[in-house]
C-alpha positions in Angstrom: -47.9 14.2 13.2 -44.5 14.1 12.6 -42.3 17.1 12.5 -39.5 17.2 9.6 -36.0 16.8 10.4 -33.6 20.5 10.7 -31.2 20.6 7.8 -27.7 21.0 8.8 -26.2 23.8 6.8 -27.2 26.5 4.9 -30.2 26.2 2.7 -29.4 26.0 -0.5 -30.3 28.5 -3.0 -32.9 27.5 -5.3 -33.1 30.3 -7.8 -31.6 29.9 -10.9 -28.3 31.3 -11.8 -28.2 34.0 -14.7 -26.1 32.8 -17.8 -22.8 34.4 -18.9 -22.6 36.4 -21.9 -20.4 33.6 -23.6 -23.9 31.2 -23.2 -25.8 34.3 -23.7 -23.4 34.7 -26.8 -23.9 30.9 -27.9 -27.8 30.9 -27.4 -28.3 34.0 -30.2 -26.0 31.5 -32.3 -28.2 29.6 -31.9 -31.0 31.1 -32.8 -29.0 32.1 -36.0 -28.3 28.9 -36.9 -32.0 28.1 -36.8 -32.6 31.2 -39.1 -29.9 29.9 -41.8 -31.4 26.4 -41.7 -34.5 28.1 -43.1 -32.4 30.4 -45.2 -30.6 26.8 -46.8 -34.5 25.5 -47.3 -35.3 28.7 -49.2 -32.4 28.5 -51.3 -32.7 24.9 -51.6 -35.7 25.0 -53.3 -34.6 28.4 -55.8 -31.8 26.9 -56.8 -33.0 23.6 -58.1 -31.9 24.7 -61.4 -28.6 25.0 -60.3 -28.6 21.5 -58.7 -30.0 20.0 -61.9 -26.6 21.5 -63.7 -24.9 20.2 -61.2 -26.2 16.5 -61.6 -25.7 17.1 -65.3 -21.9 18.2 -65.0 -21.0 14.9 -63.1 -23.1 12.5 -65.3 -23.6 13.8 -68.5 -24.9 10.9 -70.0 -28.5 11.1 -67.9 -31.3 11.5 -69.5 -34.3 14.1 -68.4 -36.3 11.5 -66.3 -32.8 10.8 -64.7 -31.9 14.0 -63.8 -35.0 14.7 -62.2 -35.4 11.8 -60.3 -31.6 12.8 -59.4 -32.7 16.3 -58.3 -35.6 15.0 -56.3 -33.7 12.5 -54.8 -31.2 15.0 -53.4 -33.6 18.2 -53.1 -36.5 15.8 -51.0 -33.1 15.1 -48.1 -32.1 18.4 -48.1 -35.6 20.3 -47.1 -36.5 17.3 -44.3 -32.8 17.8 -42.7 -33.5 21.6 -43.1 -36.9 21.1 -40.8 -34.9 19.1 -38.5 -32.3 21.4 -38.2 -34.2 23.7 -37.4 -35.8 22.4 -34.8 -33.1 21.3 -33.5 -31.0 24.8 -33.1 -34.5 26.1 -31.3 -34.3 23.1 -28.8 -30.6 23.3 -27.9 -30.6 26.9 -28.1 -33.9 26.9 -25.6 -32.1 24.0 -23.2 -28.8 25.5 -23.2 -30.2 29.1 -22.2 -31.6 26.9 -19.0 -28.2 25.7 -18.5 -28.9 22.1 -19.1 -25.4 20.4 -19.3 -27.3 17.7 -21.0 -27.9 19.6 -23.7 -24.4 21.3 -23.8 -23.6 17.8 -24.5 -25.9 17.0 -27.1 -25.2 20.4 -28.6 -21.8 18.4 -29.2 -23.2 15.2 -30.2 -25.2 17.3 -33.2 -22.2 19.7 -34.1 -20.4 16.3 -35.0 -22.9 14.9 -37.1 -22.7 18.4 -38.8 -19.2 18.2 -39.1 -19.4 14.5 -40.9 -22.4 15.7 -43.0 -20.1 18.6 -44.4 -17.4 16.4 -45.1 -19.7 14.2 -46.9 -21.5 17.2 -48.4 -18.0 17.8 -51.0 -19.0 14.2 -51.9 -22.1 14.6 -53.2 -23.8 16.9 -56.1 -25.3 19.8 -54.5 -25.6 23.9 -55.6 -22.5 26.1 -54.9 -25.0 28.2 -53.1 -26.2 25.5 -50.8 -22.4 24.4 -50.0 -21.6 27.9 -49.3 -24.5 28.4 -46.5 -23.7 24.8 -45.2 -20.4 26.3 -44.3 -21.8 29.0 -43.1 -24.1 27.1 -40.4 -21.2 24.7 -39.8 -18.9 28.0 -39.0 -21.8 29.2 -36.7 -22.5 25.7 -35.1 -18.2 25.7 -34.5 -18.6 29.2 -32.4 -21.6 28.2 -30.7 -19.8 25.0 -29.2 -16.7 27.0 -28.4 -18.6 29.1 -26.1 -20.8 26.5 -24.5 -17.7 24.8 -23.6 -15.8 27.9 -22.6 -14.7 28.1 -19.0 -16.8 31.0 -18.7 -20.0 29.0 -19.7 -18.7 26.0 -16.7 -20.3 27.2 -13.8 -23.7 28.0 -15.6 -24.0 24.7 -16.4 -22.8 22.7 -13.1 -25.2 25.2 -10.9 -28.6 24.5 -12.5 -31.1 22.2 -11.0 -31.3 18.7 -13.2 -35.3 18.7 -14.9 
């Protein structure tokens, strides 16, 4: 049998290190996030009226079958991306608790594509309501990052074990 080599130095330790309030802070933002996403859906689908005056304000000269097709074609996008969103907050919120710097990342990578889809958003018809909790999300997304990347947040995120 062979005997396993001694490890020079101290062992390191294996336990995982307890977040910082600022990801503590950015996790629950998280989690809000995820909760406004399903707010947006909700008021998504009550305000289709509103949408449909919307659609009718920029191109008055629709018809009926054209404004709905309009509506659907814009309220279909907007519950999907709500799901995903969603989804999404839970998972970053769940890998950024662990301290995956990975996901930090990513965290990133999504709050960009948030900021380009509310830039985008003043481009295209949608409810007052809907823009208004779209900012909201976007203004919760903006803290959350600001934490994660905080040098508070740093260490959390260099001292956990990769998996």
């Amino acid at each position: 049998m062979y005997e396993p080599y001694p490890a020079a130095g101290p062992v390191p330790d294996s336990r995982p290190i307890r977040p910082p309030r600022s990801v503590l802070n950015a996790v629950r933002l998280m989690y809000a996030g995820a909760a406004l996403e399903l707010v947006a859906l909700i008021i998504a689908v009550v305000t289709r009226a509103s949408l449909k005056w919307a659609i009718l304000a920029r191109h008055p000269l629709y018809n009926p079958a054209q404004v709905d097709h309009a509506e659907v074609a814009r309220a279909v996008p907007l519950v999907i991306g709500a799901l995903i969103a969603t989804g999404l907050w839970l998972w970053m919120a769940w890998a950024n608790g662990r301290g995956r710097n990975w996901a930090r990342v990513l965290s990133a990578v999504f709050f960009g594509i948030s900021t380009f889809d509310l830039l985008m958003s003043f481009f295209v018809v949608r409810a007052t309501a809907t823009m208004i909790v779209g900012l909201v999300i976007w203004l919760v997304g903006l803290a959350a990052i600001v934490l994660l990347f905080s040098p508070e947040s740093a260490p959390f995120f260099r001292g956990q074990p990769a998996g």
